[in-house]
C-alpha positions as CSV (number, residue, x, y, z in Angstrom):
1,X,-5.6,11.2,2.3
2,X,-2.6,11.0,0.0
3,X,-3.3,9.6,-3.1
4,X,-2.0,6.0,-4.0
5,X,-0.2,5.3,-6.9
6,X,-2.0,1.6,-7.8
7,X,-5.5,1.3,-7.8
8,X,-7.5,-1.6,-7.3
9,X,-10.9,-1.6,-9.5
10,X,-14.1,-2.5,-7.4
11,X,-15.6,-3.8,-10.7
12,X,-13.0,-5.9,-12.9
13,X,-12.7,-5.7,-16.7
14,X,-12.8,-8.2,-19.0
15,X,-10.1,-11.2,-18.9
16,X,-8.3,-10.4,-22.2
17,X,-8.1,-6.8,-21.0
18,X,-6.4,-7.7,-17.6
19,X,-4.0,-10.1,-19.2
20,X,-2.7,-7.2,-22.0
21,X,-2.2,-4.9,-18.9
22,X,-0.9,-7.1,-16.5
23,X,1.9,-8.2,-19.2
24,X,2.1,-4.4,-20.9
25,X,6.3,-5.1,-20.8
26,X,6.2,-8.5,-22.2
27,X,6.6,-7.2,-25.9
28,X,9.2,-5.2,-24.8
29,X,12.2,-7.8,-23.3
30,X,10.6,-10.1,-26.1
31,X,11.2,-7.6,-28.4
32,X,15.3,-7.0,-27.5
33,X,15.8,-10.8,-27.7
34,X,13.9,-11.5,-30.8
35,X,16.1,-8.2,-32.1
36,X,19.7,-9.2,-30.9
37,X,18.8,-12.8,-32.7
38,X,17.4,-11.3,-36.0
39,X,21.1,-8.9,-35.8
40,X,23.6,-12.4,-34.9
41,X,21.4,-14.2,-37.7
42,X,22.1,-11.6,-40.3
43,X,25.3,-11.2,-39.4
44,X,26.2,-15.4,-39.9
45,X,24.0,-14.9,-43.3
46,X,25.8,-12.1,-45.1
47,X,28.9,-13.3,-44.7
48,X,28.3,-16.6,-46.6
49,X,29.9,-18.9,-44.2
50,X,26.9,-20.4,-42.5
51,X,25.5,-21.3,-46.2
52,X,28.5,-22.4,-47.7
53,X,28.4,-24.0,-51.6
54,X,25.5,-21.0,-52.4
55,X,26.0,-19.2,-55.2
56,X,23.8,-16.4,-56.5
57,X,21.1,-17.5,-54.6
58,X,18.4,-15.2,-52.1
59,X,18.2,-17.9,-49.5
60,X,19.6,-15.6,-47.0
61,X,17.3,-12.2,-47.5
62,X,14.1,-14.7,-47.5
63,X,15.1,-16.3,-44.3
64,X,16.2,-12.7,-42.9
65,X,13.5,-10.6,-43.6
66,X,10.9,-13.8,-42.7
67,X,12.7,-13.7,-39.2
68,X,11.8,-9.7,-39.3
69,X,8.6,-10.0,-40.4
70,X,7.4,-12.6,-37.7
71,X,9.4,-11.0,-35.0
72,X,7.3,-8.3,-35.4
73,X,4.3,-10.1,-35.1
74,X,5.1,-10.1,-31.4
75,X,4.4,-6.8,-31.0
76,X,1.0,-5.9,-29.4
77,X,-0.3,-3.8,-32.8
78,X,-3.1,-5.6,-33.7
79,X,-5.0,-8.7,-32.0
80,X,-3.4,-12.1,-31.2
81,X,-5.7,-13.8,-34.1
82,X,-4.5,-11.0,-36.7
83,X,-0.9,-10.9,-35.5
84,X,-0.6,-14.9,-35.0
85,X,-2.2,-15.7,-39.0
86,X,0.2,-12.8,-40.3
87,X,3.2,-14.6,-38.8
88,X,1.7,-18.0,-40.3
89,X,1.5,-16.6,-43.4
90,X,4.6,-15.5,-43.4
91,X,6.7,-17.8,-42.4
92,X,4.8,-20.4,-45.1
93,X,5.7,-18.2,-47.5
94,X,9.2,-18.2,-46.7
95,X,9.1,-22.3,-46.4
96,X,7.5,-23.1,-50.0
97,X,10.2,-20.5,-51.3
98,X,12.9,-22.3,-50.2
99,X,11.3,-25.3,-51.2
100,X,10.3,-24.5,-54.3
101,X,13.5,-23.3,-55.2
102,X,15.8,-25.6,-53.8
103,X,17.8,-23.3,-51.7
104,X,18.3,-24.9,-48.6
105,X,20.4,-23.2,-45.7
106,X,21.7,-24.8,-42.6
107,X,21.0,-22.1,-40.8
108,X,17.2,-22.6,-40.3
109,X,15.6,-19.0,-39.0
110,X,16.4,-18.9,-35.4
111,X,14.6,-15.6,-34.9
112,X,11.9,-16.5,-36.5
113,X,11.9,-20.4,-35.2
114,X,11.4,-17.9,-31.8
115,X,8.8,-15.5,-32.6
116,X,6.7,-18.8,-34.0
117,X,7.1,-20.3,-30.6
118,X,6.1,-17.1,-28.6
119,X,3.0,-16.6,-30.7
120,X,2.0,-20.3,-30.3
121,X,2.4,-19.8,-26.2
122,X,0.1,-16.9,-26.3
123,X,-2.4,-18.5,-28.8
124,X,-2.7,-21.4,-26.6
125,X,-3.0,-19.4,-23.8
126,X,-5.2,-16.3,-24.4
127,X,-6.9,-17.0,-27.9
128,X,-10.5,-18.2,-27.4
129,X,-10.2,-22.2,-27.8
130,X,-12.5,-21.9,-31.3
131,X,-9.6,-19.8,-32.7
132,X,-6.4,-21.3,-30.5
133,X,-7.2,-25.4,-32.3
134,X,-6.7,-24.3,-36.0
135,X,-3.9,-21.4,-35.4
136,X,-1.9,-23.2,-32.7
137,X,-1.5,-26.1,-35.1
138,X,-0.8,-23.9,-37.8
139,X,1.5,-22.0,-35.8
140,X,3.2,-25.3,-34.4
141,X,3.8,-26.9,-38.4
142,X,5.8,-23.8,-39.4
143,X,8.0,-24.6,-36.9
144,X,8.6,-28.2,-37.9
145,X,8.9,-26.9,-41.3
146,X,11.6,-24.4,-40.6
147,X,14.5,-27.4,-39.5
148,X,13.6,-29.1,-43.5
149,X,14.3,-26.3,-44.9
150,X,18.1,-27.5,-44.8
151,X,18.8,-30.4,-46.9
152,X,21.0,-32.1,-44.7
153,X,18.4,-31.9,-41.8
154,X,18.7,-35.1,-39.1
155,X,15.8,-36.9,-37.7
156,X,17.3,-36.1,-34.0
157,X,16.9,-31.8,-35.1
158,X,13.3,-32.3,-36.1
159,X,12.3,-34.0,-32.9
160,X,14.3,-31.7,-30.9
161,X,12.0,-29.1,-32.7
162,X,9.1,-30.9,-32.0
163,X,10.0,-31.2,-28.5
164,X,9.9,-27.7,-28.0
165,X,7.3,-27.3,-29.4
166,X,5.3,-29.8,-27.0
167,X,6.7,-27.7,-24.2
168,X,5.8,-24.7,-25.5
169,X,2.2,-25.7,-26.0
170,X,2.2,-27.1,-22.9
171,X,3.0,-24.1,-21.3
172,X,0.6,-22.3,-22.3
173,X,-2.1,-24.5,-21.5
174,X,-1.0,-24.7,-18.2
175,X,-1.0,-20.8,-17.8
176,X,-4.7,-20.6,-19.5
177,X,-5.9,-23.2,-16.9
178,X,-4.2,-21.2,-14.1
179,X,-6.0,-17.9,-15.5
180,X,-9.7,-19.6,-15.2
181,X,-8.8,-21.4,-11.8
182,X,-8.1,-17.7,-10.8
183,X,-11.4,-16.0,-12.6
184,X,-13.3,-19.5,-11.1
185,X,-11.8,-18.2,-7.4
186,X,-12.5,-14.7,-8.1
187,X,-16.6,-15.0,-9.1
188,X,-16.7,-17.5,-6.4
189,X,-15.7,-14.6,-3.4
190,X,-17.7,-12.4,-5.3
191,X,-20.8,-14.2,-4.7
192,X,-19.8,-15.3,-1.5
193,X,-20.1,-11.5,-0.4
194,X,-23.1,-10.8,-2.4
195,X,-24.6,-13.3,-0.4
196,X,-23.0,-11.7,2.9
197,X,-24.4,-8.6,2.1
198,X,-28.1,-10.1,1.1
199,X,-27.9,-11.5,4.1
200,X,-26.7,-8.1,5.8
201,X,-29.8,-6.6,4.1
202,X,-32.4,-8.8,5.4
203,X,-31.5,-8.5,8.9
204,X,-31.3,-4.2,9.4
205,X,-34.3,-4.1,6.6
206,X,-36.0,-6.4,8.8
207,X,-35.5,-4.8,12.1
208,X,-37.1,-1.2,10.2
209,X,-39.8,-3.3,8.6
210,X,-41.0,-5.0,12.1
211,X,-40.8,-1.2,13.8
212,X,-43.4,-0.3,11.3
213,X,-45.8,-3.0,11.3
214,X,-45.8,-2.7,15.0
215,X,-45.9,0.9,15.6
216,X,-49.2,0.5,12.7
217,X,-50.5,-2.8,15.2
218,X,-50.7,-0.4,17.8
219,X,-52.0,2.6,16.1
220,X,-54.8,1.2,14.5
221,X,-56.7,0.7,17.5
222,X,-56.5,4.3,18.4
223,X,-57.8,5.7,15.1
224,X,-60.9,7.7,15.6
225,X,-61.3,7.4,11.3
226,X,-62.3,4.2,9.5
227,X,-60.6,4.8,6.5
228,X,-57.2,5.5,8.5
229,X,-57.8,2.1,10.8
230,X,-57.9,0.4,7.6
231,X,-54.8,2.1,5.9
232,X,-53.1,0.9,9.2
233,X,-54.1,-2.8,8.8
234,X,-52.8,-2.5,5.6
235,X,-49.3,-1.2,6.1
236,X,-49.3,-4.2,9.0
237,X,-50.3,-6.7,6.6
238,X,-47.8,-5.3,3.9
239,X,-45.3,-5.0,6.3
240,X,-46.1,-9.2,7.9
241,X,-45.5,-9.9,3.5
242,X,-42.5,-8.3,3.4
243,X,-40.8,-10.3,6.0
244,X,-42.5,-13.1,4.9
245,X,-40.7,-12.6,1.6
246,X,-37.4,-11.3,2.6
247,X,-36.9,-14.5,5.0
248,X,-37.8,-17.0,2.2
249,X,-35.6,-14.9,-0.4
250,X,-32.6,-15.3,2.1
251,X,-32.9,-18.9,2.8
252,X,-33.1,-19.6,-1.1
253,X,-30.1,-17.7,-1.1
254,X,-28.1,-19.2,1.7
255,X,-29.9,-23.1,1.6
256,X,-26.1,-24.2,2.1
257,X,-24.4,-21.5,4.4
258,X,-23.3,-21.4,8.1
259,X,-26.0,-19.6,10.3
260,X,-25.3,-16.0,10.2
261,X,-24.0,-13.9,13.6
262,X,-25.2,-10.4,14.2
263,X,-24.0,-7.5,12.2
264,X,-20.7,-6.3,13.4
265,X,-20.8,-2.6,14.1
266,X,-17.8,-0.2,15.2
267,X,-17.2,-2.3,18.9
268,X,-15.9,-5.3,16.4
269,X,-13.2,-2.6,14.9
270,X,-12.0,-2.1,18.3
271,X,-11.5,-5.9,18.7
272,X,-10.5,-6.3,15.4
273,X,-7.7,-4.0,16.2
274,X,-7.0,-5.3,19.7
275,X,-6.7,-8.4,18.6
276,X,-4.7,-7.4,15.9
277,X,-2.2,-5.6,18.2
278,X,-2.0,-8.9,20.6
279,X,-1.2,-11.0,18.3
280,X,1.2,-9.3,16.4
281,X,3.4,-7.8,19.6
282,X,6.4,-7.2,16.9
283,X,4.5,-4.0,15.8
284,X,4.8,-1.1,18.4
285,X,2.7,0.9,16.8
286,X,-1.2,0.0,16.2
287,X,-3.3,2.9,16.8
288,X,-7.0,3.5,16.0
289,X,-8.6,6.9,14.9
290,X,-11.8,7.3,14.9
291,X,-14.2,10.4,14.1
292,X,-16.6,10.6,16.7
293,X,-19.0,11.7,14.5
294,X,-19.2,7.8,13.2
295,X,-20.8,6.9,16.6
296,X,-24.0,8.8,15.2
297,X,-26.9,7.5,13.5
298,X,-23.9,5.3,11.5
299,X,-26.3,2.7,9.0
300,X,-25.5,-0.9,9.8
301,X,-24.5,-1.7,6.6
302,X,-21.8,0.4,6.5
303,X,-20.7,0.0,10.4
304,X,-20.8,-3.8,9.0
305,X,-18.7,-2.9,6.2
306,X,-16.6,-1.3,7.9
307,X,-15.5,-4.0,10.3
308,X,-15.1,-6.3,7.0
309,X,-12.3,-3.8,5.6
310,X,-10.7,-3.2,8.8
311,X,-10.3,-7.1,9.3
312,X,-9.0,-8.1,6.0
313,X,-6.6,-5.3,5.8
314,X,-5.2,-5.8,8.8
315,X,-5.0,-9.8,7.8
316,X,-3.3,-8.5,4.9
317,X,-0.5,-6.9,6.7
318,X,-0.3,-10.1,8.5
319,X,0.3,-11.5,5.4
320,X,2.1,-9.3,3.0
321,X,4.3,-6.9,5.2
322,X,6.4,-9.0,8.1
323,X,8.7,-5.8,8.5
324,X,6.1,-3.5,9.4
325,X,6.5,-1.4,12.3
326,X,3.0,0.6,12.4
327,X,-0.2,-0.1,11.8
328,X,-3.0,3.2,11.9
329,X,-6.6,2.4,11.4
330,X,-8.3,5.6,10.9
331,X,-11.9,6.2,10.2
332,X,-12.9,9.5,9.1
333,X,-16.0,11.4,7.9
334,X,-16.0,14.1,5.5
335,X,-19.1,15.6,4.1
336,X,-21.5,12.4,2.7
337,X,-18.6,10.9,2.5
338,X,-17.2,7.9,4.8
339,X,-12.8,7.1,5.0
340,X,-11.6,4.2,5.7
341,X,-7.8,3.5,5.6
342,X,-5.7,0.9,7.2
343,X,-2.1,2.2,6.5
344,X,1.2,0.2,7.0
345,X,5.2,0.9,6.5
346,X,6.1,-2.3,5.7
347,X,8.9,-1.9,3.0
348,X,8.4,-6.0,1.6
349,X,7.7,-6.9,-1.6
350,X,4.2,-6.0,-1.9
351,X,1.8,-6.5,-5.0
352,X,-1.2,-4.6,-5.8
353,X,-3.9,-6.8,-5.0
354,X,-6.1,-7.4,-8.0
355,X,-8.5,-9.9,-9.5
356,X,-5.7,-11.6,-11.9
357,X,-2.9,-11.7,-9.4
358,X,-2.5,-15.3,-8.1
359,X,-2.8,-14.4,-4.0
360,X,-5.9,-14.2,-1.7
361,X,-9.1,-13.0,-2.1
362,X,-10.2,-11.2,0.8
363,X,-9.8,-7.7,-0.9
364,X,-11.9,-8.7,-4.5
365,X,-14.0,-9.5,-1.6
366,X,-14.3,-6.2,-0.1
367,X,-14.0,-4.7,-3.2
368,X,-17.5,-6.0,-4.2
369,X,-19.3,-5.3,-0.8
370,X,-17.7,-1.2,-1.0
371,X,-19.4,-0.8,-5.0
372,X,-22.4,-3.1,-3.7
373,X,-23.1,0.0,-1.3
374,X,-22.3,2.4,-4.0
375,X,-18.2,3.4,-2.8
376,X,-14.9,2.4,-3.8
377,X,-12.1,0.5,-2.7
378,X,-8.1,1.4,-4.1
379,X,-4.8,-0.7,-2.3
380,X,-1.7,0.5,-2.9
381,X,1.9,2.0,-2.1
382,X,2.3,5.3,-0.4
383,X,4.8,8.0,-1.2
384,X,7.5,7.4,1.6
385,X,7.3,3.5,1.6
386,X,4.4,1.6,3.0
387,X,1.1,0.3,2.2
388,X,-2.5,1.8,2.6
389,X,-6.0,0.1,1.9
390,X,-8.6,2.9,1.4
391,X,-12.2,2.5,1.3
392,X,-14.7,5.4,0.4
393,X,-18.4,5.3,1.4
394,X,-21.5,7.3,0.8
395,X,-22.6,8.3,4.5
396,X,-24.4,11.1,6.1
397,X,-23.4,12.4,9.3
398,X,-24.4,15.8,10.5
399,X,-22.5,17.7,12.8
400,X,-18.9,18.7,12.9
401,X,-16.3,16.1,14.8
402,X,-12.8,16.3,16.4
403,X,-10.3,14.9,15.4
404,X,-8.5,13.2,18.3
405,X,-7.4,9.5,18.1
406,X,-8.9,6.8,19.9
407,X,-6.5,3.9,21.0
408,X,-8.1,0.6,22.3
């Protein structure tokens, strides 16, 4: 199998984390605006005509080097609490300068009016809500306050600011509630296909677990030894608990679910793909390759997982790649380990699927049932174009195999 070049993490990290990587080039378009704005501001400063009637003054340095200073508060080098209060304290100082001293420019710290406004989005929509009260207002007055630093300021400028501001806030409310909509969605399929998979557990458990109790029912009889007759009993009556137990477990678990069908096993993937292949007639090419090694002694928890990846994959080529041509499905063993890849050439706009993307959540889905059973699941583009969903399983399976494919 090739490798892929975006990964997609069975077991997802913590929420600030995904945001900083997901938005990893934020600071750095941020950073060329905030820097072509600090450069046009210093340029109107120095040459005294945008603060005419000054004389002798340092109005212009405090205002340029404040804009600096809070630009590079953007940056990502230290935590959005630290960065946010440094810029805060900043641009406060700058203010009760000007203030203090009675220099007043017209020109009221665009680039830093700028960087204020970006810090107060990404306070109020990644800071904890303890910390993103007290610095968001904080944040939100220094920007009122840098419009009165002119002494001619009109009332129609400071509500201009301070609708801005409103937006601004309001943005990033908006994009905080989307985020925990999407973790909300995200733990939700997560236990959806715990619960699957609990339920998956109780029924091929169950099947073992009745074998035993009745292969020790019908021993017991025939044992010549006391002690062994009564070792029997006992395995039957541990067993009879057991089910007991599992059963009452499961319906706790799934009071509120739709009854469940029988485990799917590698038949399904052949309908999955059949299906697939009829409804989809604009793809020529749908093949299916299968080791035939999977048809032995395959554990129905993974021929069950296996069907899940299978379907969702291909639903995601449903979804994701219209221009696809070819579909292959192939399932291959190798050592103790299990392959499972459903590989596209769509050349769409794809996205590698992850918890914090806003898009379906069939493959967090899978994601959780593949580490549940102790593998790994990765999505991502192929070198050549295309698209390829790869699952990796811990399997056993003795014997060599062929390799010829199997189209159904």
């Amino acid at each position: 199998m090739p490798p892929m070049t975006t990964a997609f993490a069975p077991s997802g990290s913590p929420a600030g984390a995904r945001r900083s990587r997901r938005f990893r080039r934020g600071p750095v378009w941020l950073t060329a605006v905030l820097c072509g704005l600090w450069v046009v501001e210093g340029r109107l400063l120095s040459r005294g005509a945008a603060y005419p009637g000054q004389s002798g003054g340092h109005a212009h340095l405090v205002v340029w080097l404040a804009g600096l200073l809070v630009a590079a508060c953007v940056l990502p080098w230290a935590q959005l609490k630290a960065r946010a209060t440094a810029a805060v304290g900043v641009s406060w100082s700058a203010t009760g300068y000007l203030l203090a001293a009675g220099e007043h420019l017209p020109v009221w710290g665009v680039t830093e009016s700028a960087a204020l406004l970006v810090l107060l989005a990404l306070v109020a929509w990644r800071a904890p809500i303890g910390v993103a009260m007290p610095l968001g207002t904080a944040l939100a007055a220094g920007v009122l306050a840098v419009p009165v630093r002119d002494a001619e300021v009109t009332g129609t400028t400071v509500v201009a600011y301070a609708v801005v501001v409103a937006g601004v806030t309001a943005l990033g409310l908006c994009l905080r509630y989307r985020d925990a909509e999407r973790e909300r969605a995200v733990a939700a399929a997560r236990e959806a296909e715990r619960l699957e998979v609990a339920g998956e557990l109780h029924d091929f458990v169950a099947h073992h677990v009745a074998a035993m109790t009745v292969l020790a029912k019908a021993t017991g009889p025939l044992a010549r030894d006391e002690r062994v007759a009564a070792l029997l009993r006992e395995i039957q009556v541990a067993g009879d608990e057991a089910l007991s137990s599992a059963r009452q477990l499961l319906r706790v678990l799934q009071h509120d679910q739709a009854p469940r069908e029988p485990l799917p096993g590698l038949a399904a993937v052949r309908e999955s793909v059949d299906r697939f292949r009829h409804e989809h007639p604009r793809i020529g090419d749908v093949t299916l390759f299968v080791d035939p090694c999977f048809d032995a002694d395959l554990r129905p928890e993974l021929a069950s997982s296996v069907h899940r990846i299978v379907a969702e994959a291909l639903a995601n080529v449903s979804r994701h790649s219209p221009d696809a041509s070819a579909v292959h499905v192939t399932l291959r063993a190798a050592g103790q380990r299990l392959f499972v890849s459903v590989r596209d050439d769509g050349r769409g706009a794809r996205h590698a699927p992850s918890p914090e993307d806003s898009g379906g959540l069939g493959l967090v889905s899978l994601s959780e049932r593949a580490d549940a059973i102790g593998g790994s699941l990765t999505a991502g583009p192929i070198p050549g174009g295309g698209w390829e969903v790869l699952a990796v399983l811990p399997v056993g399976c003795p014997g060599a195999h062929a390799n010829a494919p199997v189209r159904s």
